[in-house]
C-alpha angles and dihedrals in degrees: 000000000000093000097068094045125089116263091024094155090089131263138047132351120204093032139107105318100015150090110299112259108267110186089208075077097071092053091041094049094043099051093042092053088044093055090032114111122192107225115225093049140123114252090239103040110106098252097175123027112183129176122196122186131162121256127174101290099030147280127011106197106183111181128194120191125194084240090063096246109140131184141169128209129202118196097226082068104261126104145125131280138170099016092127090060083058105036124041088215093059096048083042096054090046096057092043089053089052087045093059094037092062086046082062106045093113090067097053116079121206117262137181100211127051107220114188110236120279112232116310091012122123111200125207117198119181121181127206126189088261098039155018107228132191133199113170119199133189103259097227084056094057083044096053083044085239093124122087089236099047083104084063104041084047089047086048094044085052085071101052082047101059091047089054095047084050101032111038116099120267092245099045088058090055102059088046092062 
């Protein structure tokens, strides 16, 4: 899925080196991911899973695909994407999160439209080869781990976590230490 994205070298977009950040990007990225279908799979196997949730300056889109592949989207046009063709724990973090995601099918509905969440909302979309489903969950439940989907939100933000572990500058690490 990566291969045929901007940016799909692997890393950031938007930062030093690269393409300046265009938020028309975010829209453009989630939608794809949202109408995209991996060939070779069964009609019912989640192919896409996708979580949006609001932070300070927008929107956080982290996607996990049963390829491996594993992105994330910022509204304001940056992200990541590709990391998992380059780092095993990326591409790990990405299948575990489909994994639990297919453990949790029970709790998404089908929908026809892709909102993105209202205010301290966290929306999970999973795609199959058939559908395009939806679940929303209050983001301090998912925080306290009281919500039914708190596995999965744990399994998505792993993957934010492990771009940031291979992406974020050396110094910056170091200062967070």
């Amino acid at each position: 899925m990566e291969k045929n994205t901007p940016a799909s070298r692997g890393g950031s977009t938007g930062g030093p080196g690269s393409r300046k950040a265009d938020p028309a990007f975010y829209s453009q990225m989630r939608r794809h991911a949202l109408e995209m279908r991996l060939p070779n799979m069964a009609r019912d196997a989640v192919q896409i899973v996708l979580m949006d949730w609001h932070v300070d300056r927008g929107t956080v889109t982290v996607l996990a695909a049963a390829d491996g592949a594993a992105s994330v989207y910022l509204s304001s046009g940056g992200g990541y994407i590709g990391g998992s063709e380059k780092f095993p724990s990326i591409r790990a973090a990405a299948l575990h999160a489909v994994s639990v995601a297919t453990s949790l099918q029970n709790h998404f509905d089908p929908t026809e439209s892709s909102p993105l969440p209202t205010l301290g909302d966290v929306t999970f979309y999973i795609t199959t080869g058939a559908v395009v489903s939806r679940a929303v969950a209050a983001e301090a439940k998912l925080r306290a781990g009281s919500d039914p989907l708190a596995a999965l939100g744990g399994a998505m933000q792993k993957i934010v976590t492990e771009y940031r572990l291979k992406f974020q500058k050396p110094t910056a690490r170091a200062e967070a230490q």
